[in-house]
Steps between C-alpha positions, in 0.01 A plus 500: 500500500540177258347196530638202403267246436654129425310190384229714350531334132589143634183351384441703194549236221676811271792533723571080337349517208555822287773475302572686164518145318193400680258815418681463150332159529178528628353857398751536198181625269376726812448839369700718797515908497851573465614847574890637405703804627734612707314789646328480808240695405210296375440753208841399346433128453370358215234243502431192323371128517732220444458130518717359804654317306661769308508674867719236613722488218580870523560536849750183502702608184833487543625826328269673763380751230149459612548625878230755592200298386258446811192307567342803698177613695357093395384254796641179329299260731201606324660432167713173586357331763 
C-alpha cells in the first residue's frame, strides 16, 4: 500500500535554496562524478568527474544535446553542504 507522506522536506533548506544558478554559484569549481547513458544498466554508463559548473551548463543547454548525463550513486550533502 503507498504512503504518502507530506511536509517531510518543509524544513530542509534544499527544497529553497538549490537552484541550478545557485550550485552554479556556490560549488561551481566542485569536482562532481558525472555518469552518461541511456541504459539502465549501470555497466552501460560511462563515468567521469566534472566541475558543476560545467555540470550545470550542460544539463541547462538549450539544444538539449547533453540529456542523459546524471549525477548518480553521490550523497551531495556531504559534498555541498
Amino acid at each position: 500500500m503507498p504512503v504518502v507522506f507530506t511536509g517531510a522536506m518543509a524544513g530542509w533548506p534544499a527544497t529553497t535554496r538549490w537552484s541550478f544558478e545557485w550550485l552554479r554559484t556556490a560549488y561551481g569549481d566542485v569536482r562532481v562524478p558525472v555518469r552518461s547513458g541511456r541504459v539502465a544498466e549501470a555497466e552501460h554508463y560511462r563515468h567521469a568527474p566534472m566541475r558543476m559548473a560545467e555540470y550545470v551548463a550542460a544539463v541547462c543547454a538549450p539544444d538539449g544535446a547533453t540529456r542523459g548525463l546524471y549525477l548518480g550513486y553521490i550523497d551531495l550533502t556531504q559534498m555541498i553542504p
